[in-house]
C-alpha positions as CSV (number, residue, x, y, z in Angstrom):
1,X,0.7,4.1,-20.7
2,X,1.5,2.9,-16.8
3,X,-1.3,1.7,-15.1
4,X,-1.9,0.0,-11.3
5,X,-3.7,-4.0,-12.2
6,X,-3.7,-5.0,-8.7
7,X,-3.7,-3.8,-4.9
8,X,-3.3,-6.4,-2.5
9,X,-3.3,-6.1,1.7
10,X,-2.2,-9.4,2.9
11,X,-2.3,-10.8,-0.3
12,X,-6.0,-10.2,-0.3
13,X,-7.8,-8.2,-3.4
14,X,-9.8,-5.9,-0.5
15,X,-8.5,-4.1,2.0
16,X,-9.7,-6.6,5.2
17,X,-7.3,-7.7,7.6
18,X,-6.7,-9.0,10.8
19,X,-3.4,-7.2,11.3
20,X,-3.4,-3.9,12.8
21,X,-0.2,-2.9,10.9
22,X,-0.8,-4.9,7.3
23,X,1.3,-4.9,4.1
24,X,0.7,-3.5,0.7
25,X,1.5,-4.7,-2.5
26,X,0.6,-3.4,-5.9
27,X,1.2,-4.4,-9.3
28,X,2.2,-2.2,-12.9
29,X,1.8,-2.3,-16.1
30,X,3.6,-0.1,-19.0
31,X,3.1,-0.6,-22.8
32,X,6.7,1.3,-22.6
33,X,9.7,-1.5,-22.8
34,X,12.1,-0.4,-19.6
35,X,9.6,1.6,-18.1
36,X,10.3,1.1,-13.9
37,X,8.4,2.2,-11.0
38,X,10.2,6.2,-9.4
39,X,8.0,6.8,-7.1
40,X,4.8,5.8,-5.6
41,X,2.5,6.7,-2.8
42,X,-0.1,4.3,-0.7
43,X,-2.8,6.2,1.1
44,X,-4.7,4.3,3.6
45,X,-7.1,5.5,6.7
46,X,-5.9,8.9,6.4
47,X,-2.0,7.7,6.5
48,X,0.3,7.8,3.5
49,X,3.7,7.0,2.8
50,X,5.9,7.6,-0.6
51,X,8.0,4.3,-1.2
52,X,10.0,3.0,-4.3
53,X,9.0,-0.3,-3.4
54,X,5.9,-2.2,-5.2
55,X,5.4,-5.3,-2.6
56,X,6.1,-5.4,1.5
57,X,4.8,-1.2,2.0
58,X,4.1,-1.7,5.9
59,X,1.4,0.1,7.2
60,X,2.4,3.0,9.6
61,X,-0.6,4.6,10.6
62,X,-3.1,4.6,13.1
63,X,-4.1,0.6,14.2
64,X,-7.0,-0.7,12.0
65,X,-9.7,-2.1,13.4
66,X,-9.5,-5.9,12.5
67,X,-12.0,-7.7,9.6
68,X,-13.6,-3.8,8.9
69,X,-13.0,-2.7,5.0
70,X,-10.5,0.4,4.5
71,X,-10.0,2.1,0.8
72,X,-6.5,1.7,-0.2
73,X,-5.1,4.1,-3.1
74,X,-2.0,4.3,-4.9
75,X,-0.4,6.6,-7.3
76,X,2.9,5.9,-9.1
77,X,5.3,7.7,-11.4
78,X,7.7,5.5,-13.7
79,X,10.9,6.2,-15.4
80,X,8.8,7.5,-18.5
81,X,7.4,10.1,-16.0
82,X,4.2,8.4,-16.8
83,X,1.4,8.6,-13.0
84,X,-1.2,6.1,-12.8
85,X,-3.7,6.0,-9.9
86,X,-6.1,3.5,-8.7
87,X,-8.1,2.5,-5.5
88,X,-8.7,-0.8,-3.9
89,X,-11.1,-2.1,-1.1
């Protein structure tokens, strides 16, 4: 089974910066031996972006307001084809 253990912005556990244009990073876990991250997708503030990447996902939306809380969500697909999903704050 895949599932998302972390979502970090900035390094941060919730989703409260001071950057307009922060960074994602999640982390995965499989109980499958090989399994590798396809495809994922970050959803913040209305903006979302598909990436194959799990750590430096640049936000590309609209400028955040700084220090205010934003829900940050991420679904990903491995090699497996196993999705997992999870939201952060």
């Amino acid at each position: 089974m895949l599932r998302i253990t972390e979502i970090r912005t900035e390094n941060a556990l919730r989703c409260v910066t001071d950057r307009r244009h922060p960074s994602f990073r999640f982390s995965l876990e499989s109980d499958r031996e090989g399994a590798a991250l396809v495809r994922a997708i970050v959803r913040v503030n209305g903006w979302e972006t598909e990436t194959t990447e799990q750590t430096g996902v640049v936000y590309g939306g609209e400028k955040l307001q700084p220090f205010t809380e934003y829900a940050v969500s991420v679904e990903a697909w491995d090699t497996f084809g196993e999705h997992a999903a999870a939201e952060g704050s």
